[in-house]
C-alpha angles and dihedrals in degrees: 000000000000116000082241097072103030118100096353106099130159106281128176090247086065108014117064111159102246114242128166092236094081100064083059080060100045096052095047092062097038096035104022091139096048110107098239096173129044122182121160107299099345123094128187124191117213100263088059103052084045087056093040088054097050096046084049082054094047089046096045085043098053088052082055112262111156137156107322103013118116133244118192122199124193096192149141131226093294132132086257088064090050100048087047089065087060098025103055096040091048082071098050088250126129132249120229103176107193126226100243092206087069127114119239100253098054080047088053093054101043082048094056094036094053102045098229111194091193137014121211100205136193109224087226086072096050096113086048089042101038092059088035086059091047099051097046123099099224115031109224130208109291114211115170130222114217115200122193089220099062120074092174133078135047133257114258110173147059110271128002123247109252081051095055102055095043083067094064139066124280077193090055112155098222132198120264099200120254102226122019097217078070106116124250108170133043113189121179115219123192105255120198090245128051132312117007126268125250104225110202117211114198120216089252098064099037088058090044094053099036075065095035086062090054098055100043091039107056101236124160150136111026102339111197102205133204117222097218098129108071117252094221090069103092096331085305091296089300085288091134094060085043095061093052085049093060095025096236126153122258121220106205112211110197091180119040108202130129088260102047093048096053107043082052087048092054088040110057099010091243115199119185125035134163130203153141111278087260086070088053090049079053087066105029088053100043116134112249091244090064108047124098125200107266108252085223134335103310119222110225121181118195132180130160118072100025102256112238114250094242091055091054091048099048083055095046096053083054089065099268111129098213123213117198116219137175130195144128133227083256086068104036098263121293112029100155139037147186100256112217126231125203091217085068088053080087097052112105107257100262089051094050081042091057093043095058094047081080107100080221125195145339117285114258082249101057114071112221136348126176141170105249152173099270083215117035087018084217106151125256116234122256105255105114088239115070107077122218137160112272108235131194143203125180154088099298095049097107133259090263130269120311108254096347118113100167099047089042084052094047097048098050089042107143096016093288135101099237100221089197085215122118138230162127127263110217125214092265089049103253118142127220132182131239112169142348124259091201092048092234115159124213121212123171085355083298115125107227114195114225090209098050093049087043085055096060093045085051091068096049094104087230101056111094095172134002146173133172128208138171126284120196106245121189087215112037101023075235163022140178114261111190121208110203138181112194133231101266111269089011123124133209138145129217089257096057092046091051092043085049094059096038084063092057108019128056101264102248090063087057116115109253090197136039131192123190101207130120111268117251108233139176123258088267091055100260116143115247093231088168083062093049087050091060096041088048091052090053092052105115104211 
């Protein structure tokens, strides 16, 4: 045996499991006067959201949360859905923050699948959450947020928020977890067969990428940060973790909207955001009568749908400095991006546009990523040209997939997390996508299944055959086109087949456009979906 391994074990004098939790309690102590939440009217320091999360941890703990249990949200931007990414996990407890776009029956599922032992829920949500509660196979806990800035909506459950958390200790001794690999966070993403997949982060790589965002990034000094990415998408790209690491101040937006961003920019002089392209065409397309002058050059990271060059260089001509990234759930949100170099600061504004549409290449914290044969994983060559999956392997690709084998085994195949996403590798090594292997569309940074949404044509009594496939939209990245054959001798128009879906399917995975054609198909009877993208591409509004 080496030296080097004899007699220097771990020891708790120079091995602590690493966690994100501690950097809440860091900057509490070296930054307890610092405001760290805005909303509205309300502020919070930092030594007050450190002793509202551990009351929240006291409180989840007395009803009996403990490692390993699970804790939903259904929550907005507000200063509850924040807490709840230190509170729950101080427990041991996971986090399962719940996209509040879904319908009640996909909130039903993730509920039951996930075991939650109680659900912190917005009283906006209470039509989604009611029938939610009526459809799950185990009740949990119900504790209601109410928000001050929501006037709908009803109380469903046993105690409100602010109550809850009164009851528990601001002293709470909370649990630093015992091994780092123990799971803090369950996010649900939209898979291309059935029911969606719960994806399970370990404290270890939700600390390593809530750094990871800090040093790619740029970040440094007091960043003032705009919640305009949910932080129910991927626990908000472990910003929120990111913030309590740097000790900066979180403005909650409740509403995003060009109005509403600006005015918050000019406010509070926010200086770093993150969102969807849809977010960008907000600001873009604000109304004159609703922009502000930017205090300083704002930083704005954006991932999902690939924003069109045009789009990056109209924002960036307004005073935003865009970053490109590109991630899925499965790694914890951005895991690559598009690395800037200064040389390109001299290229003429379309050029450096088109430049940072590339997704780019791995984060310094995640160890390799490549473009690849799916099946051989035998690299493509760097040309730019010759299209392959990306592939990833490192410390911030998630635990595996919660009580799914199979799907866990098929991901990690060769070593390797598939993607299932497309793309080129250029000579530089930047990546950049091209299609999507799963045939997920992404619309407003929100995956959208194309089975699921087909399933749901396939029950309207006049539809004989249907497929759905992205459109480009300027607005939303994307949106859902169905392209439907109907039963012979049957009738329907596109707005009965849209009014249809929005009556089984949350509205924004409702086709926005409908074609009636015969579907194009192989000689085996598969349909030809790469055919139906382009003719999709090709559809005038």
């Amino acid at each position: 045996m080496s030296a080097y391994n004899t007699h220097l074990d771990k020891n708790p004098a120079n091995y602590v499991p690493l966690t994100p939790l501690g950097f809440l309690e860091r900057s509490a102590s070296v930054y307890p006067d610092r405001v760290s939440v805005i909303h509205g009217e309300l502020r919070f320091t930092w030594k007050q959201t450190y002793e509202r999360c551990r009351r929240l941890g006291s409180a989840l703990a007395a009803r009996g949360v403990g490692v390993g249990d699970t804790v939903a949200v259904m929550a907005a931007n507000t200063p509850a859905a924040y807490e709840a990414a230190f509170g729950v996990p101080m427990t041991g407890g996971v986090l399962c923050a719940l996209n509040i776009r879904l319908d009640a029956e996909a909130i039903a599922f993730m509920l039951d699948h996930g075991e939650a032992k109680v659900l912190l829920t917005d009283r906006e949500f209470a039509p989604t959450i009611r029938k939610a509660l009526s459809l799950v196979a185990k009740k949990p806990i119900v504790i209601d947020i109410d928000d001050a800035a929501v006037t709908s909506g009803e109380m469903l459950g046993e105690m409100e928020y602010e109550a809850f958390i009164a009851g528990g200790d601001p002293d709470y001794a909370w649990v630093w977890p015992a091994d780092e690999w123990d799971a803090i966070a369950l996010n649900y993403t939209s898979g291309t067969t059935g029911n969606p997949k719960g994806v399970v982060y370990h404290h270890r790589g939700a600390y390593i990428n809530a750094l990871g965002n800090v040093v790619n990034w740029g970040m440094t000094g007091h960043p003032v940060y705009l919640w305009t990415l949910p932080m129910f998408h991927c626990n908000g790209w472990c910003f929120p973790w990111t913030l309590a690491a740097l000790a900066g101040t979180n403005v909650c937006l409740r509403r995003v909207d060009g109005g509403h961003m600006f005015a918050a920019i000019e406010t509070h002089k926010v200086t770093h955001m993150c969102g969807a392209p849809i977010v960008m065409g907000m600001l873009i397309n604000a109304p004159e009568k609703d922009r502000r002058p930017l205090p300083h050059p704002v930083e704005f990271m954006t991932a999902a749908a690939p924003p069109p060059a045009a789009v990056i260089g109209r924002l960036e001509s307004q005073g935003f400095k865009i970053t490109h990234v590109y991630g899925l759930t499965e790694v914890y949100g951005p895991a690559t991006v598009c690395a800037w170099h200064e040389e390109w600061d001299e290229l003429p504004l379309d050029e450096r546009a088109r430049m940072k549409s590339r997704q780019g290449v791995r984060y310094v914290n995640e160890e390799a990523m490549m473009v690849a044969d799916p099946v051989t994983l035998v690299p493509v060559p760097q040309d730019g040209v010759t299209m392959g999956e990306v592939f990833y392997r490192g410390n911030v690709v998630m635990k595996g997939y919660l009580k799914n084998p199979a799907a866990t085994q098929e991901a990690f195949s060769g070593g390797w997390f598939h993607t299932g996403d497309l793309g080129v590798w250029h000579a530089d090594g930047y990546i950049e996508l091209k299609d999507r292997s799963k045939d997920i569309i992404i619309s407003g940074g929100e995956n959208i299944s194309t089975i699921e949404v087909e399933g749901v044509l396939y029950q309207h009594p006049a539809v004989g055959e249907a497929a759905v496939v992205a459109r480009p939209d300027e607005k939303w990245g994307e949106t859902p086109c169905a392209f439907i054959g109907l039963k012979e001798g049957a009738t329907a128009t596109a707005d009965e087949i849209i009014a249809f879906c929005r009556q089984r399917l949350a509205h924004y995975k409702c086709p926005r456009t409908v074609v009636f054609t015969s579907l194009p198909k192989t000689s085996t009877g598969k349909v030809q979906k790469f055919v139906l993208r382009e003719m999709a591409k090709k559809i005038n509004d």
